[in-house]
N, C-alpha and C positions, 0 to 999 in steps of 0.2 A: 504493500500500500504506500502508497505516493504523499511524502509529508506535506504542508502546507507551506511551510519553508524551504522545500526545494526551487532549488533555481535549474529554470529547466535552457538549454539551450541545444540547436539544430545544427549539424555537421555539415557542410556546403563538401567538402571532399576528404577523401583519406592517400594517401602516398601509396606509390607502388609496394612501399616496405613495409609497411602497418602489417602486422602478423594479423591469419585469421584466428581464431578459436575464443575460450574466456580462460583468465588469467589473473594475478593478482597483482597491482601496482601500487606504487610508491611515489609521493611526491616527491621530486629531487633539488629541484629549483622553481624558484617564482619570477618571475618580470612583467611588465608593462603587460606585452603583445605576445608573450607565450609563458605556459608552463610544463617544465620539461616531467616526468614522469619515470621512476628504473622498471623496467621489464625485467620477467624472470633470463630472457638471456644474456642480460647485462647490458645491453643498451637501452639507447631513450629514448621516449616517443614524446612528441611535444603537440600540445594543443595550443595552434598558434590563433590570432584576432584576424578577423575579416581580412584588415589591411594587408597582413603578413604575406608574405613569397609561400608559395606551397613548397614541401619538403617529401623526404620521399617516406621519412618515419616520420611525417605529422600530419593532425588534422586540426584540416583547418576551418572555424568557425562562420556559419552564413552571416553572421553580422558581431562588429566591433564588439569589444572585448576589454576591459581592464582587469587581468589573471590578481594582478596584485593587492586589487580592492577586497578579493571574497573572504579574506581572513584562511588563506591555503599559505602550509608550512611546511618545510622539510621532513619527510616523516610520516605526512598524512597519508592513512590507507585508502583502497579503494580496489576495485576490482574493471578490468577490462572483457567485453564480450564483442560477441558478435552486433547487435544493435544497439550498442549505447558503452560509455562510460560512467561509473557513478565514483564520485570521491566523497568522502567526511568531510564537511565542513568542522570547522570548532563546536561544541558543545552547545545545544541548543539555537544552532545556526544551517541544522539542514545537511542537503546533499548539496552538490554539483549532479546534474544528471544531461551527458551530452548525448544527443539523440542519433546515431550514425545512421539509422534503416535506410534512408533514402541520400545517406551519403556516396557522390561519386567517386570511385575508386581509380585513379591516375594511373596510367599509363608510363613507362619510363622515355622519356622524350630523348631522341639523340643528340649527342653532341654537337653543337653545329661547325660544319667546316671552317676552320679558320685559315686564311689568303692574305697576305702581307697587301697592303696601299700604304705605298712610302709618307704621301705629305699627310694622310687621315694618322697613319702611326704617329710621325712627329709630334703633330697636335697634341695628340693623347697623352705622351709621354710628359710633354711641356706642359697639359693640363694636370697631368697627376701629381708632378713635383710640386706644381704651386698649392696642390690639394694638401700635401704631407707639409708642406713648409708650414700653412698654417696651422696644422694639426700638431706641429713638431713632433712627428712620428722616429721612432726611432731607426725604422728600416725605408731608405729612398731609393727612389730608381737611379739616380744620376750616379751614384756610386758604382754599382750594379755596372751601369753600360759603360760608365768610363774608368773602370776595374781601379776604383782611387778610395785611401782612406776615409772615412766617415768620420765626424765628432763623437766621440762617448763609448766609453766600454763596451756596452748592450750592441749597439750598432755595430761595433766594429768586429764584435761574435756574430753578429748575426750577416750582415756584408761576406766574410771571410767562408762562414758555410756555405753561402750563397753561391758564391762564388765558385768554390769548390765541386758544389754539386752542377752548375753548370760547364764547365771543365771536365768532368768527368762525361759529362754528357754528349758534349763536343768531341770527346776522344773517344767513346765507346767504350772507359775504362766502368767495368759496373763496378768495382769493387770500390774505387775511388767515388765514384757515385753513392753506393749505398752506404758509404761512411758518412759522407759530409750529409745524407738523409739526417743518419743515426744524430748527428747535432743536434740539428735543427729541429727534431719533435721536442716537444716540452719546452723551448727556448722560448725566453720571454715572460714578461709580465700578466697575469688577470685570467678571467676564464677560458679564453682562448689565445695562450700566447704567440707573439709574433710569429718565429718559427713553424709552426702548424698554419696559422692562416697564409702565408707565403707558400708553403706546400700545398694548400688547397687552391694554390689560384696556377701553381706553378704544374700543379698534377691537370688541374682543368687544362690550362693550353698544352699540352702533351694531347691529352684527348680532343682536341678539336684538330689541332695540326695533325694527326695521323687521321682523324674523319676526315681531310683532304690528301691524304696522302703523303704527308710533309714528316713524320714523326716515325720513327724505329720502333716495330710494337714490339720487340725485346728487350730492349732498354725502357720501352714505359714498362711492361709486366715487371721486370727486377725490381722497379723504383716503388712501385705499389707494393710489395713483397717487405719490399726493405721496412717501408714507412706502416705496413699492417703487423710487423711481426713488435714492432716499438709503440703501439698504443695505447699500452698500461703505464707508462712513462710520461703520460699529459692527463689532463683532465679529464672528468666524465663528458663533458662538453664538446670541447674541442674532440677530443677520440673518436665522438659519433660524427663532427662534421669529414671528418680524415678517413673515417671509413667510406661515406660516399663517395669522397674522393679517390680511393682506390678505386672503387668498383666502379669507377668514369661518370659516375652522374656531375654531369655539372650543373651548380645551383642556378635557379635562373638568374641570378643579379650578374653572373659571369658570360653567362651565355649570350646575355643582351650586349657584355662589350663585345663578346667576340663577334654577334654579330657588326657592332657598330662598324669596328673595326676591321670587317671584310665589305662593309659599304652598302650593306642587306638592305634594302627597300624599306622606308619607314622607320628605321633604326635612326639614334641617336647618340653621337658617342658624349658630346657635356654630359645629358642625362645619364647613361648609364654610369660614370662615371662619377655624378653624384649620388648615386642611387649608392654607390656602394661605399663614399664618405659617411653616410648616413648609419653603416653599419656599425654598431660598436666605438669606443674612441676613437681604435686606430685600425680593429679585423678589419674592414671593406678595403681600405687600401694598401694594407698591408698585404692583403688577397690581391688585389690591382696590381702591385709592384711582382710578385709571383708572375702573375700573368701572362704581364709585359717580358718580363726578363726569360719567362718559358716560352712565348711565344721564338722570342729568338735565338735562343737554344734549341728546339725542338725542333727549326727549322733551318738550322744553319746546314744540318747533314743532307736536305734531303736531294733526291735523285736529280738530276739536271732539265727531266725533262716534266719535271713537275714545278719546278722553280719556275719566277719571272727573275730575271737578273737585278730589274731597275726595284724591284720591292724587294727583294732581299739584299743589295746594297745598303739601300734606305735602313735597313733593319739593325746593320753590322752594329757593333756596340762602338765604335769609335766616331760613325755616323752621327748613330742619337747623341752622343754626348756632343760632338760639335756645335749639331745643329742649337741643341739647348746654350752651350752655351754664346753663340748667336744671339738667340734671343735674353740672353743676359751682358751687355754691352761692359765692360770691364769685373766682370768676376775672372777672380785668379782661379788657374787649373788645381784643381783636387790633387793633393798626391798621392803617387801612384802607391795600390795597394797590393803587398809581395804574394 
């Protein structure tokens, strides 16, 4: 029987990954626009608000949502089925009871091909730096392409993996590869730190460059290997967004750059690339700077007769750093990082 204090609300969709069957859940975390939940198999499913991105382990709400308001805490039980979610409210405060029956169950969408456009890259690049400058993110692109020291400790670990794992990638060394992976999970500050969202943006352009063609699918499989076998070493958090990323789902806030970025009809590259400022203080661009620096790692190897010569020129990392600093008329050159 259905309390009177229940708060009923309607499932608009469920993820490719949402397990079927009933089960027993945990509240894990609280936020604004989602609450994350432990499954018995040890990851999480998240019930995100109308606004939010679908995920491939969440569902997501037919209409806006504030998770944070209901008096839901760490701990709180509840059970997962087949038509609905019910969680405890506090004590004389009810259920939550979300209603999945005529929830739409998603599809995994493919990766979209991503295709180098030399002056749309540039832009991007030029736009994301100004994006982290204001953020004063610890991990930038300019570093990256123009393989030069960073200011700060944090950065200058996280640069150097960077780096490393791109070099490895370039050379087809997997071993050198899957080291400089092992860094960079857990690396960094807060619930998703920097390291991990970097590999989630750097794992998506792997997977879109090879949905064109451009990417070594042996060299991604090792990197996915590397980075799945290192996920007890980050957060509960971040580890579920790193699993999607092995298994090539790209989120949509990434797939909109890469569309941008191959020049897709209606796409947007400012917007998508605020779309992903918006993420976390610094996850979204710190996944952006991934991206960027995967895209042209992933595409430096590939065959001749899949390349454009003039867009992968444009790409070279000595390129983008020029061109940037171009459009910064007396900034001194970065030094160079060993």
């Amino acid at each position: 029987m259905r309390s009177t204090a229940d708060r009923i609300r309607r499932a608009a969709t469920l993820g490719q990954d949402v397990p079927r069957g009933e089960f027993p859940v945990r509240v894990h975390s609280v936020f604004h626009a989602a609450l994350n939940l432990s499954s018995p198999d040890g990851d999480l499913l998240t019930l995100l608000s109308a606004e939010a991105d679908d995920s491939p382990r969440g569902v997501r709400l037919a209409s806006p949502e504030d998770f944070s308001s209901l008096g839901l805490a760490a701990g709180d039980g509840g059970v997962f089925t087949v038509d609905e979610i019910v969680l405890e409210l506090s004590v004389g405060r009810g259920r939550l009871r979300v209603d999945c029956a005529a929830a739409r169950r998603l599809a995994a969408p493919p990766a979209p091909p991503l295709r180098g456009a030399g002056a749309r890259w540039g832009a991007g690049v030029a736009r994301l730096e100004a994006l982290q400058e204001r953020a004063a993110t610890d991990l930038r692109i300019a570093p990256l392409l123009a393989e030069a020291r960073p200011s700060g400790a944090m950065a200058e670990r996280l640069t150097r993996a960077a780096l490393d794992l791109g070099r490895g990638v370039r050379a087809g060394r997997r071993d050198a590869m899957r080291a400089a992976a092992a860094r960079l999970v857990g690396l960094g500050q807060g619930l998703t730190p920097a390291g991990d969202d970097f590999l989630c943006g750097f794992l998506a352009a792997g997977h879109c460059r090879r949905a064109a063609g451009l990417a070594d699918s042996g060299l991604l499989t090792s990197l996915a290997e590397a980075v799945r076998e290192r996920l007890g070493l980050t957060t509960d958090i971040s580890a579920s967004f790193l699993r999607d990323a092995v298994a090539g789902r790209v989120s949509r806030p990434l797939a909109a750059l890469a569309e941008a970025c191959s020049g897709a009809p209606g796409s947007d590259l400012d917007a998508a690339l605020r779309r992903l400022a918006a993420i976390g203080h610094s996850s979204g661009l710190d996944a952006a700077t991934g991206f960027f620096y995967g895209a042209v790692v992933w595409g430096a190897g590939a065959p001749a007769e899949n390349r454009s010569d003039e867009n992968t020129a444009s790409l070279r990392p000595r390129c983008v750093a020029r061109a940037l600093a171009e459009r910064q008329p007396g900034a001194a050159d970065p030094a160079p990082l060993a």
